[in-house]
C-alpha positions, 0 to 999 in steps of 0.5 A: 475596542478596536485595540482588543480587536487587533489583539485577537487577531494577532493571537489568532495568526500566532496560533495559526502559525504555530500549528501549521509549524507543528502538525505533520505534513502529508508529503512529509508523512508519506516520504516517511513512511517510503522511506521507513518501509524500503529501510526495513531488510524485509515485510511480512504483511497480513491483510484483508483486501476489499473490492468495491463495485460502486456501479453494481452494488457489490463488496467482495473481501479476501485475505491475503498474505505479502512478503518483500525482501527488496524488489522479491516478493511473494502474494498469496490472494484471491486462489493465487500465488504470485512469486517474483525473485526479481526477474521472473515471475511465477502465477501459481491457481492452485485450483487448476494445478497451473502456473504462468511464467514471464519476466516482466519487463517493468514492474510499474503497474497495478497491486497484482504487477508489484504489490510491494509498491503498496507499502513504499511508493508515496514519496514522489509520486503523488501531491499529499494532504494531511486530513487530521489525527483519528483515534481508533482501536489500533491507537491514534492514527494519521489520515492522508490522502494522496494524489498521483501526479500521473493524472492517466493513473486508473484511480483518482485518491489513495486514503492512507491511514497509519499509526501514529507511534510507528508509522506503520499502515493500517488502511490503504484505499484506492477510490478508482475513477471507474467506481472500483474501489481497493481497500487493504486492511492491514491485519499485521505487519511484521519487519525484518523477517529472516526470508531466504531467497528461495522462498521468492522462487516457484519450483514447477517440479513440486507439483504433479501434473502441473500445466506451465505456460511459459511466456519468457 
């Protein structure tokens, strides 16, 4: 008895072992997916986008429209379009015919500083841990769940889920530490688009009457 007690345990670690050799990793997996993203000449990704008031009980949803061509990129959300050529930035409300004009310094910061961060900013940054295999309607994703390393960051976990044939993203969740939370439900997500650079680029003359508050 005590020989086939061994046995089984022996077969046990050897199993254990071996699915720890093949199951992904999560920092793998996110370094993958970084790295797959910024190889891609540019991204078209439709979306919806989730706001999460946990203290107030209240859930408001947009869609939403990203486009990046290296550090370009141009967002349409919330009655806002955000355009960035790399070294000025333009925000555009089209309700009240207004557009802000900066060339920011850093682009490290929130989803609405440089939302391209969103798709391609997972492989140093955070410590990772790969949650399992689930199936859904898109097919068979990978679920991860990211941790920034930069403990003054406003959230505290990003939930990532991704397809499991291409990698390509399906739900990024921000759980933030103030009960705020962001969700991007990818709709679509489209690769190597023929964009021009003037697309990243806001021409105030297009628009009667507009107000320009320059800040540069």
């Amino acid at each position: 008895m005590k020989q086939i007690s061994v046995t089984i345990a022996l077969l046990l670690s050897v199993s254990v072992f071996t699915v720890a050799q093949i199951a992904p990793l999560g920092k793998d997996l996110a370094r993958q997916f970084s790295e797959k993203t910024q190889s891609y000449s540019s991204v078209e990704a439709k979306f919806l986008f989730t706001l999460e008031n946990l203290q107030e009980g209240i859930t408001d949803t947009h869609e939403g429209t990203l486009r990046f061509m290296g550090k370009k990129y141009s967002l349409d959300l919330m009655g806002m379009n955000l355009y960035f050529d790399g070294s000025t930035k333009w925000q555009f409300i089209p309700e009240v015919n207004e557009v802000t004009i900066s060339q920011p310094t850093t682009l490290e910061g929130g989803f609405f500083d440089d939302p391209t961060k969103l798709f391609s900013d997972y492989g140093q940054e955070f410590n990772s841990k790969y949650i399992g295999e689930k199936h859904e309607k898109e097919g068979i994703l990978y679920e991860l769940e990211l941790y920034p390393k930069d403990l003054s960051e406003p959230y505290s976990l990003i939930r990532v889920l991704l397809k499991k044939e291409s990698l390509d993203p399906v739900l990024i969740k921000y759980q933030g530490k103030d009960g705020l939370n962001y969700i991007i439900s990818v709709s679509k997500f489209s690769t190597n688009k023929d964009f021009k650079d003037s697309d990243f680029v806001f021409n105030p003359q297009n628009h009667n009457g507009i107000e320009i508050i320059d800040l540069r």
